[in-house]
NUSEMAR-597414 format. One line per field, with one value per residue (C-alpha): x, y, z; residue number from 0. Coordinates in Angstrom, 2 decimals. Layout:
<nodes>
xx = X, ...
yy = Y, ...
zz = Z, ...
num = NUM, ...
</nodes>
This chain:
<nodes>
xx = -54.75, -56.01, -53.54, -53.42, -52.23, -49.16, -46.26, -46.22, -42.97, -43.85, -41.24, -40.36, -38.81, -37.88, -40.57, -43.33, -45.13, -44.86, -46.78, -45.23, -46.99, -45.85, -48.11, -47.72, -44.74, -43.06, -41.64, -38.19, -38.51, -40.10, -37.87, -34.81, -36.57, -37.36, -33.71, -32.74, -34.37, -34.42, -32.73, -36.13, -38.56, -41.11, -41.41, -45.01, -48.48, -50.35, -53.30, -52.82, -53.21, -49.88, -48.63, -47.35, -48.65, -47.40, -49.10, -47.04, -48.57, -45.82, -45.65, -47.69, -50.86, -53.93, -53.23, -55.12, -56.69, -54.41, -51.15, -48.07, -46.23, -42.84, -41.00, -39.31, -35.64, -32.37, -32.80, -36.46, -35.01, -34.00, -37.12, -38.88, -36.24, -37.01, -40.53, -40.39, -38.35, -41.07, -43.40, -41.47, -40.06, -43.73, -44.70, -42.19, -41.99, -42.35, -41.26, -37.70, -34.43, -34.78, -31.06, -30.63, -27.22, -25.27, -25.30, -22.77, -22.17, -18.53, -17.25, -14.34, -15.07, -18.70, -21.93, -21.31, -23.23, -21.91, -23.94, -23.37, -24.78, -25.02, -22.10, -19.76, -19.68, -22.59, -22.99, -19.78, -18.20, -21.32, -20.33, -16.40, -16.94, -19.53, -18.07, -16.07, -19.71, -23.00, -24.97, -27.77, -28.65, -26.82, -29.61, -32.49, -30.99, -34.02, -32.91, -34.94, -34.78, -34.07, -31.78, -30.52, -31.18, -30.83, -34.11, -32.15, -32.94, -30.94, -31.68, -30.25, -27.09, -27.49, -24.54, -23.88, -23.86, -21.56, -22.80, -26.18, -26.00, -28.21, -28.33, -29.00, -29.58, -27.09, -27.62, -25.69, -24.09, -22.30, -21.01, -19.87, -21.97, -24.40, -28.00, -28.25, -30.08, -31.42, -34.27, -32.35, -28.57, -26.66, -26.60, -23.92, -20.31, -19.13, -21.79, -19.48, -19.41, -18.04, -16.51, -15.00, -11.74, -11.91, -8.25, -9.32, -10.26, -8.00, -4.91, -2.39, -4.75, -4.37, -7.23, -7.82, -10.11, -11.36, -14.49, -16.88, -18.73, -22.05, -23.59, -21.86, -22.29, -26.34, -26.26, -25.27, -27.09, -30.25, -30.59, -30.11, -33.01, -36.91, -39.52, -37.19, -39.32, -42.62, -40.74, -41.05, -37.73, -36.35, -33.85, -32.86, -32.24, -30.36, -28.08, -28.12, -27.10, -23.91, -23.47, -23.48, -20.81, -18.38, -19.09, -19.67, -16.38, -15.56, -13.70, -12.26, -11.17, -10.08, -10.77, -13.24, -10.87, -8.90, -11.55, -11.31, -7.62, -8.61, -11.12, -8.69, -7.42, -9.92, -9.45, -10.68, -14.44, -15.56, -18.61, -21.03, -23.90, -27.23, -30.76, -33.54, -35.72, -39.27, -41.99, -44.42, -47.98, -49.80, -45.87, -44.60, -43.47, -47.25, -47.22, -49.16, -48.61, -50.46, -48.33, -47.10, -48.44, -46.96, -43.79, -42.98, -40.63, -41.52, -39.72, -40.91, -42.82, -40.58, -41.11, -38.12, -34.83, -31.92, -29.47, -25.56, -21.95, -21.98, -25.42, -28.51, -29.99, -33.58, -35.43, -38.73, -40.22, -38.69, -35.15, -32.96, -30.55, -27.32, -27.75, -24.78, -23.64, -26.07, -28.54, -29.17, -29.81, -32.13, -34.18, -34.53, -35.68, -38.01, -39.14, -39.70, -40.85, -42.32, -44.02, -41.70, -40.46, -37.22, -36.66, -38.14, -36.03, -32.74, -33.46, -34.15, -30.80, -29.02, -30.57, -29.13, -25.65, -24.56, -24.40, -22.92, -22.51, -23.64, -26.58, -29.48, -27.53, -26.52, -30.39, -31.09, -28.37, -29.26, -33.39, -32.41, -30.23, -33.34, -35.98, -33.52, -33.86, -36.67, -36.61, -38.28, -40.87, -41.77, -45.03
yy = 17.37, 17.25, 18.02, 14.88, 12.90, 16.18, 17.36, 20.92, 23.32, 27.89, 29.55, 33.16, 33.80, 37.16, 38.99, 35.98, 33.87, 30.36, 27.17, 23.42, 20.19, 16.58, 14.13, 10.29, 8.58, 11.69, 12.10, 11.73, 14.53, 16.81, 16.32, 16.95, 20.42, 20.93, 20.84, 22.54, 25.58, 25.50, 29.36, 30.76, 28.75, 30.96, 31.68, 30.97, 29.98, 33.11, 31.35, 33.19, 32.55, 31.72, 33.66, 31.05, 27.35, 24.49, 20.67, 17.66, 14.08, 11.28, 10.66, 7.67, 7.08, 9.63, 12.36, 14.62, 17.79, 20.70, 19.14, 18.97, 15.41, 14.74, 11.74, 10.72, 10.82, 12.62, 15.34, 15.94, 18.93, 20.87, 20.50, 22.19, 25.13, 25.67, 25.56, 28.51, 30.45, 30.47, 31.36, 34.10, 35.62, 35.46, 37.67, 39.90, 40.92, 44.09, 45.67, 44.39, 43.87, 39.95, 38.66, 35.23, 35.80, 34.55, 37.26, 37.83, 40.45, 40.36, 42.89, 44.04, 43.89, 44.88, 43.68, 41.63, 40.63, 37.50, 36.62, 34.04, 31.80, 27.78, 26.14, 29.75, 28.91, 30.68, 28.79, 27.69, 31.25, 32.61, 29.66, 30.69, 34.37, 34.12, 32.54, 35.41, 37.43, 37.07, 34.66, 36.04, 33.90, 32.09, 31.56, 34.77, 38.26, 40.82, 44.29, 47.10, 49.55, 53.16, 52.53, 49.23, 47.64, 43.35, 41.70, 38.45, 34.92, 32.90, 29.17, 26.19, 26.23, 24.02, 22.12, 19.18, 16.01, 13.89, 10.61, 11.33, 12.87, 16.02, 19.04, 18.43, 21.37, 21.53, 23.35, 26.86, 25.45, 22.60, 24.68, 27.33, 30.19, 32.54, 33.58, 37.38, 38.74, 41.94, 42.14, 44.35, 44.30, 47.61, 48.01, 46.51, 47.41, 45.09, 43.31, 40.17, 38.59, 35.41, 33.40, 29.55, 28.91, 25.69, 23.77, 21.68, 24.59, 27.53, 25.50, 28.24, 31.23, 33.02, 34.56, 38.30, 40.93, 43.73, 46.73, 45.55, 48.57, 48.88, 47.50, 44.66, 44.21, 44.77, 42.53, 39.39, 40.49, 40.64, 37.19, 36.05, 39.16, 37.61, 39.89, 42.69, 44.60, 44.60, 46.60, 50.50, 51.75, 48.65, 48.80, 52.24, 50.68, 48.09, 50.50, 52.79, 49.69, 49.28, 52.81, 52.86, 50.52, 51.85, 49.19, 45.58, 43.50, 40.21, 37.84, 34.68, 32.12, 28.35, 27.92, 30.22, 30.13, 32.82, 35.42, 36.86, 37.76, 39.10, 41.30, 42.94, 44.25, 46.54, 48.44, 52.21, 52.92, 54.04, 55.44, 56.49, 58.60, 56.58, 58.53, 56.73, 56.84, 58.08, 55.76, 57.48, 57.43, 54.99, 53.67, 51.00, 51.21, 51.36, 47.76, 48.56, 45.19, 46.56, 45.38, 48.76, 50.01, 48.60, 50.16, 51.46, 50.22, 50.55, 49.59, 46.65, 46.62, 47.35, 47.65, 50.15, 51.93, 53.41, 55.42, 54.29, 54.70, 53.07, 53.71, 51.95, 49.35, 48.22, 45.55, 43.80, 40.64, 38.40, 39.62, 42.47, 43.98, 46.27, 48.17, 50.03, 53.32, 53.25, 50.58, 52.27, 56.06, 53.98, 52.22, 55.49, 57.23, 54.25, 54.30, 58.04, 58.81, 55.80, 54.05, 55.27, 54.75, 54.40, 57.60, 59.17, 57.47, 58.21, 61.61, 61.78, 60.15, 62.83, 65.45, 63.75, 63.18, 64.78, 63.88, 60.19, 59.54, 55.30, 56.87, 55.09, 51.46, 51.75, 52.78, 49.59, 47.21, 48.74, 48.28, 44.60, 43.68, 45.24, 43.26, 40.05, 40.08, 41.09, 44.46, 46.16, 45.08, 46.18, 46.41
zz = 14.04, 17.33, 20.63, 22.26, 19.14, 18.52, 19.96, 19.68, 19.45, 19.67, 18.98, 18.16, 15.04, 13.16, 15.16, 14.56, 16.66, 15.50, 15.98, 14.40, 15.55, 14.90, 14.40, 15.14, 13.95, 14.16, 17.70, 16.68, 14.46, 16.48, 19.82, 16.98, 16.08, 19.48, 20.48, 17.19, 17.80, 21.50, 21.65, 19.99, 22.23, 23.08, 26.81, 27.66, 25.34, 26.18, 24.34, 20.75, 17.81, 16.03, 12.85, 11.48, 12.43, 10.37, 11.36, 9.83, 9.12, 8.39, 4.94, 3.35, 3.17, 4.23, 5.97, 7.74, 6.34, 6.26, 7.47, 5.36, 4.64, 6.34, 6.39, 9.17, 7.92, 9.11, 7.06, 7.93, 10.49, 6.97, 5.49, 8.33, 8.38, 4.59, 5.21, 8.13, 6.02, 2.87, 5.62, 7.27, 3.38, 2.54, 5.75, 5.39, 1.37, -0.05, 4.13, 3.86, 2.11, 1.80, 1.37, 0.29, 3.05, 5.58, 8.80, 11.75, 14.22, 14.63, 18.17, 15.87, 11.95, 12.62, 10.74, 8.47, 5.29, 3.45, 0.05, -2.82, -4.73, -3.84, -2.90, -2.04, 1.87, 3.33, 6.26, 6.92, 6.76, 9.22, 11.58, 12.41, 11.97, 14.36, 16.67, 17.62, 18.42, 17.32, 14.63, 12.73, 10.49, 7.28, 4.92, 5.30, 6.24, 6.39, 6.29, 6.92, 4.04, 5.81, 8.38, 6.89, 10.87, 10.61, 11.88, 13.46, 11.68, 13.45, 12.45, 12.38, 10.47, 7.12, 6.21, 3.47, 5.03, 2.92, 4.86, 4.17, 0.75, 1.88, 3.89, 7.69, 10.77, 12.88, 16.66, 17.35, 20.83, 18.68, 16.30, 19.63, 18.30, 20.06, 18.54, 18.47, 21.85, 20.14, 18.13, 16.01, 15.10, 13.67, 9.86, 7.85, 8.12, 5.22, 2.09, 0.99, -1.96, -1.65, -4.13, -3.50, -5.29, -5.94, -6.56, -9.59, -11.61, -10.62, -9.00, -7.53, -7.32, -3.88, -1.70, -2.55, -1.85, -4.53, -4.48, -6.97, -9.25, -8.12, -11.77, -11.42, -7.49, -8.14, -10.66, -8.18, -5.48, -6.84, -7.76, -4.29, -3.04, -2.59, -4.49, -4.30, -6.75, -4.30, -2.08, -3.06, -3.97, -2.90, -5.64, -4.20, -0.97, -1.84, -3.72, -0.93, 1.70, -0.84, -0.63, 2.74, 3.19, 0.76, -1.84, -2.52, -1.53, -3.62, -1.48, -3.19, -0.54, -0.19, 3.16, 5.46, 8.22, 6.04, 6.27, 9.67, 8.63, 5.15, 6.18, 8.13, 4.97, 3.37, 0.54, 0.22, 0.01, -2.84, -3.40, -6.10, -6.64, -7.90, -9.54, -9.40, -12.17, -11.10, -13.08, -15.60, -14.99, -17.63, -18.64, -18.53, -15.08, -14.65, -15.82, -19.26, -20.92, -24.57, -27.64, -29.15, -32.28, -35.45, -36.41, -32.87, -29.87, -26.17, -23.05, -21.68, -18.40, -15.26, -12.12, -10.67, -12.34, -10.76, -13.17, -12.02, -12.70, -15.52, -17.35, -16.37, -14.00, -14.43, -12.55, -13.35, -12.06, -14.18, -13.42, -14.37, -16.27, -16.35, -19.42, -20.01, -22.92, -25.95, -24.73, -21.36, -23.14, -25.66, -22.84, -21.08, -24.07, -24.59, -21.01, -20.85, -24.43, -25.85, -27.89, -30.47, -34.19, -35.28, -36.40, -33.22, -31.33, -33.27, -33.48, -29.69, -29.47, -31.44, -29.16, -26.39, -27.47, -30.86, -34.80, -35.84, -39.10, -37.71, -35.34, -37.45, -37.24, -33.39, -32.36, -34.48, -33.09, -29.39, -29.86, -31.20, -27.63, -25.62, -27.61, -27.36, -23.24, -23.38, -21.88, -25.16, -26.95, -31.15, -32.92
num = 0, 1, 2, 3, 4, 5, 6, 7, 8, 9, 10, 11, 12, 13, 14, 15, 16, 17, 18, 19, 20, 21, 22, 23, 24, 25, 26, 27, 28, 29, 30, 31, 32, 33, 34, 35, 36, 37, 38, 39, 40, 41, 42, 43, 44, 45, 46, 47, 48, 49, 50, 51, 52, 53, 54, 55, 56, 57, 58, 59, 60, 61, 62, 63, 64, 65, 66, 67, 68, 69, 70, 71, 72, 73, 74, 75, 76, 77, 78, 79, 80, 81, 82, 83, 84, 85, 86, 87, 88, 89, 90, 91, 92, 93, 94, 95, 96, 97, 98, 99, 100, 101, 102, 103, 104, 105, 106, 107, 108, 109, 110, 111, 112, 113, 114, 115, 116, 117, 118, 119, 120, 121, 122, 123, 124, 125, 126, 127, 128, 129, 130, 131, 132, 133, 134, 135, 136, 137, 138, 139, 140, 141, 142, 143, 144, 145, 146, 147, 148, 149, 150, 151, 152, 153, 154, 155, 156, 157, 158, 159, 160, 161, 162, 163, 164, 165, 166, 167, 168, 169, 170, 171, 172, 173, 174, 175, 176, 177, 178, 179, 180, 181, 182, 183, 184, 185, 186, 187, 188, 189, 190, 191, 192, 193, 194, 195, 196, 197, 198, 199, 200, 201, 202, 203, 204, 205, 206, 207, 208, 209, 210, 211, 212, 213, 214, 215, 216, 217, 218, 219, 220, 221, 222, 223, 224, 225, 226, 227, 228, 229, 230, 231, 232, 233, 234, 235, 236, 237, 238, 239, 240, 241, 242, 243, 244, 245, 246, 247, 248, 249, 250, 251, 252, 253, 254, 255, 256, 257, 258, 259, 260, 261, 262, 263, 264, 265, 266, 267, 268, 269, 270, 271, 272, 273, 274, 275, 276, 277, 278, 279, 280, 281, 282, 283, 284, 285, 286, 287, 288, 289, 290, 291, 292, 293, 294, 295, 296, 297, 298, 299, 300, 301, 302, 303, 304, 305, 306, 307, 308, 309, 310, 311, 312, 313, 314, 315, 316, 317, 318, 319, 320, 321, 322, 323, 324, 325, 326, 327, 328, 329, 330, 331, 332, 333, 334, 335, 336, 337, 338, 339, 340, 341, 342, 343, 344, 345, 346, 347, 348, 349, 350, 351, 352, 353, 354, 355, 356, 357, 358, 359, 360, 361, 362, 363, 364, 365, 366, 367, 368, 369, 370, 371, 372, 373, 374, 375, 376, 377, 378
</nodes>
């Protein structure tokens, strides 16, 4: 694509240089973007090479050799934003915390870290509470591992358009908020869980507030992480970030303009004490992928383990897993042991915790939930 038929936009974002260029039929577009992200214009072209460059063609038809289609539609502003992200997650895994997260730096509650799944209120919630200070972002919060320190991602805000059907970007001074002026903001005061209550299906249930137990806290948050397990004791971190902050907080709300006065409300910290589970050369934290011998077990591969409160959490690349009691103990034994047989591994069990007259049928009915998600494997 060639400069005199483009209009170009370079921007800094997240630490990144960035180059996007609009081809014909696209001017609309790209004066929309322009405007969009307007408070992470670069200041000059110093003449270098971009980190990221993305060139769009208007879909239909042939398009130029290494552009990417766009149509020309109202919601063509959102499909760029997703497209920077990919290219900034991509840059940035296994160095950060990678938050699928909503991010504000409020003057009097602090740092805070608002996560949930599609549909809880992300951006809405990260547009009032940020009104009061700082946005950072309300899609990609990137945490450094360490010192916990938020790299600032502060895009467009993404809302539902009901008139259009779709998501559209929507321009901080509209929405009265201010992008973050630091590279760097302070680590988290709160991580928020939110939760939409949602009058059809829980009609007279008030907003409330609660800790969440680490298991349970990791095992929502880590859905919404990129590539968690490329980053070395990322797992660790994350559960260390929690720590940090006294503990994941579950906030169910009907309408985000009852936050602010909720999270004046905390409950008492609590905090726990985590081990992570050091991987064994040639194991399967090694990523040995051999079938076991016939008539043994063996933990499936994994890529990091972190001993909690409540037994057991392991994560692998194609998810993870709280594995509480018996079924943690057997996947550690598995893990640290293994290959094993049956009887090995119940009598390694009875070392551990005693005699039981049932010992042979719980190893069984544990190794059969481990095999059943897939987080054990039998010859």
């Amino acid at each position: 694509m060639t400069a005199d038929l483009a209009t170009a936009t370079r921007l800094e974002v997240a630490g990144h240089s960035v180059l996007l260029t609009f081809g014909p039929g696209l001017e609309t577009v790209a004066e929309e973007i322009d405007t969009l992200w307007s408070h992470l214009r670069a200041a000059d072209d110093d003449g270098a090479t971009p980190q990221i460059r993305l060139d769009y063609a208007l879909a239909g038809g042939d398009l130029p050799a290494g552009t990417v289609p766009l149509p020309a539609r109202l919601e063509a502003s959102y499909t760029v934003s997703g497209h920077l992200t990919r290219e900034v997650i991509r840059r940035l895994i296994g160095t950060r915390l990678l938050l699928h997260a909503g991010a504000v730096a409020h003057p009097e509650l602090g740092t805070l870290v608002l996560v949930g799944a599609s549909g809880a209120g992300k951006s809405t919630a990260s547009s009032l509470l940020g009104q009061a200070g700082a946005y950072l972002t309300d899609e990609l919060t990137i945490i450094t591992p360490g010192s916990f320190a938020i790299t600032p991602y502060p895009k467009p805000v993404s809302k539902h358009d009901p008139a259009l059907g779709a998501k559209r970007d929507l321009a901080l001074p509209g929405l009265g908020l201010r992008a973050a002026d630091e590279a760097a903001a302070p680590a988290p005061a709160m991580v928020l869980l939110l939760e939409r209550i949602r009058d059809e299906d829980e009609a007279g249930e008030g907003s409330s507030m609660t800790r969440v137990p680490l298991s349970e806290a990791l095992t929502r948050i880590v859905p919404q992480t990129s590539s968690l397990w490329e980053v070395p004791g990322g797992l660790a971190a994350l559960a260390g970030l929690l720590d940090s902050v006294g503990g994941a907080l579950e906030v169910r709300y009907r309408e985000a303009a009852e936050l602010e006065q909720l999270l004046r409300r905390l409950p008492p910290p609590e905090h726990v004490e985590t081990v992570e589970i050091a991987p064994r050369p040639g194991g399967a934290a090694a990523g040995d992928d051999t079938a076991p011998a016939p008539g043994t077990i063996a933990a499936a591969p994994f890529r990091q383990a972190l001993a909690v409160e409540s037994g057991l959490f392991v994560l692998g690349q194609h998810g993870a897993i709280h594995l509480p009691g018996l079924a943690g103990l057997v996947w550690d034994l598995l893990a640290d042991a293994g290959p094993l047989t049956f009887d090995q591994l119940e009598q390694l069990m009875v070392e551990e915790i005693g005699e039981h007259p049932e010992s042979a049928a719980l190893v069984r009915g544990a190794v059969t939930e481990l095999v059943g998600h897939g987080w054990a494997r039998q010859g």
